[in-house]
C-alpha positions as semicolon CSV with decimal commas, in nm:
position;residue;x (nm);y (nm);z (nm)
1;X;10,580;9,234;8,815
2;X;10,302;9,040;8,935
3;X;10,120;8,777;8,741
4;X;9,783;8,846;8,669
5;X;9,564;8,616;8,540
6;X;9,235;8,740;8,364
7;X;8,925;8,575;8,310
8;X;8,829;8,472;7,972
9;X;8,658;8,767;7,761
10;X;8,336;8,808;7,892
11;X;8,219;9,002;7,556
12;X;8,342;9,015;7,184
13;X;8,219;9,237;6,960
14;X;8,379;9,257;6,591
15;X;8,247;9,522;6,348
16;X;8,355;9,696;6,005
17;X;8,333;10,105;5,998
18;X;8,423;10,381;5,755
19;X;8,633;10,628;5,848
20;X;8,749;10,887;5,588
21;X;8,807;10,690;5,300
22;X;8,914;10,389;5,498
23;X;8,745;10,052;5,599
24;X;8,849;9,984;5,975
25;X;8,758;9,723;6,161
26;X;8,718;9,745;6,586
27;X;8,726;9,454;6,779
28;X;8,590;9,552;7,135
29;X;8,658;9,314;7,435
30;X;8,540;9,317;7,790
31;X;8,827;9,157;8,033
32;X;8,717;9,069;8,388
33;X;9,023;9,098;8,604
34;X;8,965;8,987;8,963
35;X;8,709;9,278;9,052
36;X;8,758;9,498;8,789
37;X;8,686;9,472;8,422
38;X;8,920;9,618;8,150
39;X;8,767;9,730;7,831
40;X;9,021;9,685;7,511
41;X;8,912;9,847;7,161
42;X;9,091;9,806;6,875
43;X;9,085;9,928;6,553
44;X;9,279;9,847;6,241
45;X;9,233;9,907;5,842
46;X;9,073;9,622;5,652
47;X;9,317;9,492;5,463
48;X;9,521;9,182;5,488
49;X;9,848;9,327;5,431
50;X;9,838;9,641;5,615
51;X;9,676;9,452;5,931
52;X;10,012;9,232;5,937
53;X;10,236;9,466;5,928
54;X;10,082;9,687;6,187
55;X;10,014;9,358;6,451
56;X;10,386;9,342;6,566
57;X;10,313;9,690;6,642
58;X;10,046;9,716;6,801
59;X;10,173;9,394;7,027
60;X;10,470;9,579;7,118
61;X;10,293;9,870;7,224
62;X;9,991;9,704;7,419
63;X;10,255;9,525;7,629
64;X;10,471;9,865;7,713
65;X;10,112;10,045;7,769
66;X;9,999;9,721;8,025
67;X;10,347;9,731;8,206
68;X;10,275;10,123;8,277
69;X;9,925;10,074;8,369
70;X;10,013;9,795;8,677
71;X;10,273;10,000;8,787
72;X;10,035;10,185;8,969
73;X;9,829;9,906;9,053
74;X;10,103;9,629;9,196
């Protein structure tokens, strides 16, 4: 695979919703990549505990999701 080196974010937005009876927070990031820019969103519940045991998770699956996506592209 190719390395691909991103520019720093070029937006960050952070915000607390309700959804159902949970409080989630969404990050939202803007990646510029070379000429394209990548939007990322995530969302996860507001709690301390359940937000670390989701994040090896949810690294495990962003990095099988980006391998797929620059299959295509590389």
């Amino acid at each position: 695979m190719k390395n691909l080196e991103c520019d720093k974010f070029c937006a960050n937005n952070m915000e607390v919703k309700n959804i159902g009876r949970k409080r989630m927070k969404e990050i939202k990031k803007d990646v510029d990549c070379g000429n394209r820019t990548i939007r990322v969103v995530l969302q996860f519940p507001d709690e301390s505990e359940d937000a670390v045991m989701i994040q090896k998770f949810v690294k495990s699956i962003l990095m099988m999701e980006l391998e797929e996506q620059l299959k295509g592209v590389f």
